[in-house]
N, C-alpha and C positions, 0 to 999 in steps of 0.2 A: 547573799552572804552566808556564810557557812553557819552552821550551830556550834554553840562552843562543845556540845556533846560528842558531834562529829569531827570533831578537828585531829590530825594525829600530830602531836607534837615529838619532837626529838630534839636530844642533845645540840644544841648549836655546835658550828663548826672549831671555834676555840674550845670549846671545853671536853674532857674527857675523864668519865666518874669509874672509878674505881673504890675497893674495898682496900681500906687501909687499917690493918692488923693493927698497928701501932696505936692508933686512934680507936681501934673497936668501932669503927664507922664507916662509912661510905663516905666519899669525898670528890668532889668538883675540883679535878687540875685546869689551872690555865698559864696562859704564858707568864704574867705575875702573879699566879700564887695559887692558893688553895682555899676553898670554903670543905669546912667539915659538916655533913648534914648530921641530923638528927634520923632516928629511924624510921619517922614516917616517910619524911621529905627522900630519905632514900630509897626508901620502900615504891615511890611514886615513881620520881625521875628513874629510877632503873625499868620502870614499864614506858618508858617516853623513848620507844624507837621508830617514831614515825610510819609503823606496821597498825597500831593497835589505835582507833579512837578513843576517846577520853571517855567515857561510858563503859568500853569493853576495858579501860584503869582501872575505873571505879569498882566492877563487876568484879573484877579479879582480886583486887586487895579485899574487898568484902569477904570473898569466898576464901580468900588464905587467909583472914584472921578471925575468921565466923564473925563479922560485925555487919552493922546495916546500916543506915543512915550516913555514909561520910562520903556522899557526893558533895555537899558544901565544903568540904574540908578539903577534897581534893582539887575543888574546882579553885578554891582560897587561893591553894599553894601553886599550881597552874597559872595564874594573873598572877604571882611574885614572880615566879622562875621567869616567867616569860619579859615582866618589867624588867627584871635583871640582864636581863641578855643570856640566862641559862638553856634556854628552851627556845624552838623557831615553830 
């Protein structure tokens, strides 16, 4: 079984995130509708291209927002996205 550190998630095949100006947000289109993230959760999914393990996520939002400790935070939001059907 894989590590959830190792895992490289990406956008599921319905959904496609874009920055939407109007919302000042990032945002999840899908065939019915739209979720608006908040700036982490956008911050996140937008490194979730199935290139990057969840670890080298973690490592990278750390380093763009000089913070430490938000691999629980990241890993939280990763089990949502993925409950939801956001994330494969």
């Amino acid at each position: 079984m894989m590590s959830e550190l190792t895992a490289k998630p990406k956008l599921a095949r319905l959904f496609r995130m874009q920055w939407e100006e109007a919302q000042g947000a990032y945002v999840l289109l899908y065939p019915e509708g739209m979720v608006k993230l908040n700036q982490s959760a956008g911050e996140i999914l937008k490194r979730c291209d199935g290139e990057r393990d969840v670890q080298a996520i973690i490592d990278d939002i750390e380093q763009t927002f000089n913070a430490t400790g938000l691999e629980r935070d990241v890993l939280g939001f990763i089990e949502i996205a993925t409950e939801r059907g956001w994330i494969v």
